[in-house]
N, C-alpha and C positions, 0 to 999 in steps of 0.2 A: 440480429445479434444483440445480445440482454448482457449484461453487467451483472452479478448478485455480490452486496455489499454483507459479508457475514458480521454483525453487529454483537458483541457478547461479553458477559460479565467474566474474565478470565481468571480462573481460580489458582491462589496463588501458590508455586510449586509444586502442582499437580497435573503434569503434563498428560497425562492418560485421559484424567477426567478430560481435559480443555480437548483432546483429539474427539471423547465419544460424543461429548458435545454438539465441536464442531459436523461433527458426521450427521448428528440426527437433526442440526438446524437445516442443512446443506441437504439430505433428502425430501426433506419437506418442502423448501424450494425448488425441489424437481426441477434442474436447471436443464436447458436442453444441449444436445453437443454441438460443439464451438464456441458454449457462451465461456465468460471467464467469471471465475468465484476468485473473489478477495476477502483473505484474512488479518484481522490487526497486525503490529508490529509486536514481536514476540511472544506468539500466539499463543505457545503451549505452557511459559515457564512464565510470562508476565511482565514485569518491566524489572527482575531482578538483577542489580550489580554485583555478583557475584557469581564470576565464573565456576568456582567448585559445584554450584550449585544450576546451571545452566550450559555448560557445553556437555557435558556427561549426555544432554538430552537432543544432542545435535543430528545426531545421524539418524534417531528417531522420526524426530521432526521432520528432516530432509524425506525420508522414507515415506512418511505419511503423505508430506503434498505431493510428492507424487504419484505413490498412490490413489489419492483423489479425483487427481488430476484424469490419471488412466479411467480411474472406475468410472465417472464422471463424463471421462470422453471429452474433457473442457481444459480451458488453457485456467490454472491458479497462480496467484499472486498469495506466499502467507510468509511472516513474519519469523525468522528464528533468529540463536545466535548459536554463531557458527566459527572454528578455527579461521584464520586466513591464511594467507600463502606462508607466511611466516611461522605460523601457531598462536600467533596472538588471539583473543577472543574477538571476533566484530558481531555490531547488528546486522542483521544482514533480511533482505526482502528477495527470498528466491521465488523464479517463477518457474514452472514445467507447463510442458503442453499435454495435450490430448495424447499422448502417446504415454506420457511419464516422465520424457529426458526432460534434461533442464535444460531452457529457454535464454537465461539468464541468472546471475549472482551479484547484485549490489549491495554493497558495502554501505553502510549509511556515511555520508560525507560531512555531515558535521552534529559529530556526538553530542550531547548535552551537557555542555561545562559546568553547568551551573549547578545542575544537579547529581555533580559528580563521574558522569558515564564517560566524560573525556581520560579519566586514569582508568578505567578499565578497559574500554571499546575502544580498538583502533580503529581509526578514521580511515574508509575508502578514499582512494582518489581516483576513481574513472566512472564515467555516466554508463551507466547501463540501458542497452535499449533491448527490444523484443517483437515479431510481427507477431501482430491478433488478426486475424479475418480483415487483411488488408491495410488495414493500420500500424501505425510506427508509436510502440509505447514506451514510456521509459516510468523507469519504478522510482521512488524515493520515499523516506523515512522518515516521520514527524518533525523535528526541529529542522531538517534540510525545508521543511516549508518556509522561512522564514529568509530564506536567503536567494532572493530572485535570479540572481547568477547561473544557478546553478540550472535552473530551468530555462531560461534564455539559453545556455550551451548545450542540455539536450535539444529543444527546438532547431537551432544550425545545424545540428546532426541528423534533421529528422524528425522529430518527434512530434504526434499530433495528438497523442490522449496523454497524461501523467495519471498515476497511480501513486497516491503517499499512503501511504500504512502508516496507524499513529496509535499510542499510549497518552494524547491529549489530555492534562489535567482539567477536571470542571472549572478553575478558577479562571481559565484561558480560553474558552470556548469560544469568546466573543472575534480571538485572533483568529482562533481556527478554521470556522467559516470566511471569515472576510477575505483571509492571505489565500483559502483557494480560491475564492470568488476570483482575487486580485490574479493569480497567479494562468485563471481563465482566460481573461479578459484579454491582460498583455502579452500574450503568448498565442489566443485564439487558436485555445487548444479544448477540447474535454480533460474535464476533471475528476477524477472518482478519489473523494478521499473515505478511506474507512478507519474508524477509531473504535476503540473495544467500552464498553459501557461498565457499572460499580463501582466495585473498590478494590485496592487492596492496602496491606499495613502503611504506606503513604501516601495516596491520595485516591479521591472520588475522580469518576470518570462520567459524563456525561452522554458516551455516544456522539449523537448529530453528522452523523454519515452521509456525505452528501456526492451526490453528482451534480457539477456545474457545466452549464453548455458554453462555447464558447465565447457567447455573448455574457456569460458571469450570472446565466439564470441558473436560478436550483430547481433540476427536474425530477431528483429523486432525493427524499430527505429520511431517516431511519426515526429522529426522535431521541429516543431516550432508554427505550427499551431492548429488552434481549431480541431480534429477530432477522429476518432476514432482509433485505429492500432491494427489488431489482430495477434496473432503466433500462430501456434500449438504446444502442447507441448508431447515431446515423453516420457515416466515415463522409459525404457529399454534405452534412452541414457544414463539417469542420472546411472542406477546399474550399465552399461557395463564398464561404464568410472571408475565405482566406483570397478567394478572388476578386472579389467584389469590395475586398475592402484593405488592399496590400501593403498593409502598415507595416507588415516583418520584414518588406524590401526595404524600408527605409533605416534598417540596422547599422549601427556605425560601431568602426570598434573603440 
């Protein structure tokens, strides 16, 4: 069972091109069925605050990963934004399976204040999880890396891989690897974070797409570039480590 990390310079509000893209990186990778394909966080529209200009493209997007997903034969993880229950705009990381339905719909849990996504995106509040080829996953959304809580309470649920989907700026790259390494380690969990590569009108993006093992090694690393990077993943790493070395029973609340 392989992992493919879709790594890519995401073109900004042109969500057709970012779909035909994704399509011809993701053939080329010739993934096999069951593996899972992960896309960055706000695949198609980019890291735009501006609803007028990004929910128009929601049902789209939605359509697509599933699509993929079926044509594929593969469980996907990609990035849009989408209404909520309400109608508010959120970020949101859906995932469908081999079939097409959806799998899953996580709301990102902690918008980006800083750089204003908190007045537009409303903030999830429930962990999302997903089964892959036996395993318990749960998705979350680039600044949710940053707030170990929130993965510690998937884990009690369950969860033995995370999937962050990120718009990681280059100036931060150095948190972004560490906090999944971090977020590996203490959790002795698999890690697959994918971040999208370039630019757009505010900020460079470096990539560095990484799988971390539980042990907080990087077994699969993308770099820098546009491309695709796969891992395989072993579901008997994550229990033996988790037997052999039962740090999670020592939880207190």
């Amino acid at each position: 069972m392989h992992v493919h990390l879709v790594q890519f310079d995401v073109a900004w509000g042109d969500p057709d091109a970012n779909r035909r893209k994704v399509a011809a990186l993701v053939d080329r990778a010739a993934p096999a069925a069951g593996d899972m394909i992960v896309l960055p966080e706000t695949a198609f529209t980019g890291f735009d605050l501006d609803p007028a200009r990004t929910l128009p493209d929601a049902a789209a997007g939605a359509a697509f990963v599933g699509e993929l997903a079926r044509r594929c034969r593969c469980t996907v993880v990609g990035g849009i934004v989408a209404p909520d229950a309400h109608g508010r705009p959120a970020n949101v990381a859906l995932t469908c399976g081999p079939d097409g339905a959806i799998l899953a719909r996580y709301a990102k849990m902690r918008p980006f204040t800083l750089g204003g996504e908190a007045t537009v995106h409303a903030a999830g509040d429930t962990i999302a999880l997903f089964p892959w080829q036996g395993l318990t996953v749960a998705p979350f959304i680039c600044y949710d890396l940053r707030f170990p809580e929130l993965f510690r309470a998937a884990v009690q649920r369950g969860a033995e891989m995370f999937v962050v989907i990120a718009s990681w700026p280059a100036r931060r790259t150095h948190h972004w690897r560490t906090l999944l390494e971090a977020r590996a380690i203490e959790n002795q969990a698999v890690v697959v974070g994918v971040n999208r590569c370039g630019t757009d009108p505010h900020a460079t993006y470096l990539g560095r797409s990484i799988v971390a093992s539980p042990h907080g090694h990087v077994v699969a690393d993308a770099g820098e570039r546009e491309h695709v990077v796969s891992a395989r993943i072993d579901p008997d790493e994550i229990r033996a480590w988790r037997r052999d070395f039962p740090a999670l029973l020592d939880i207190r609340p």
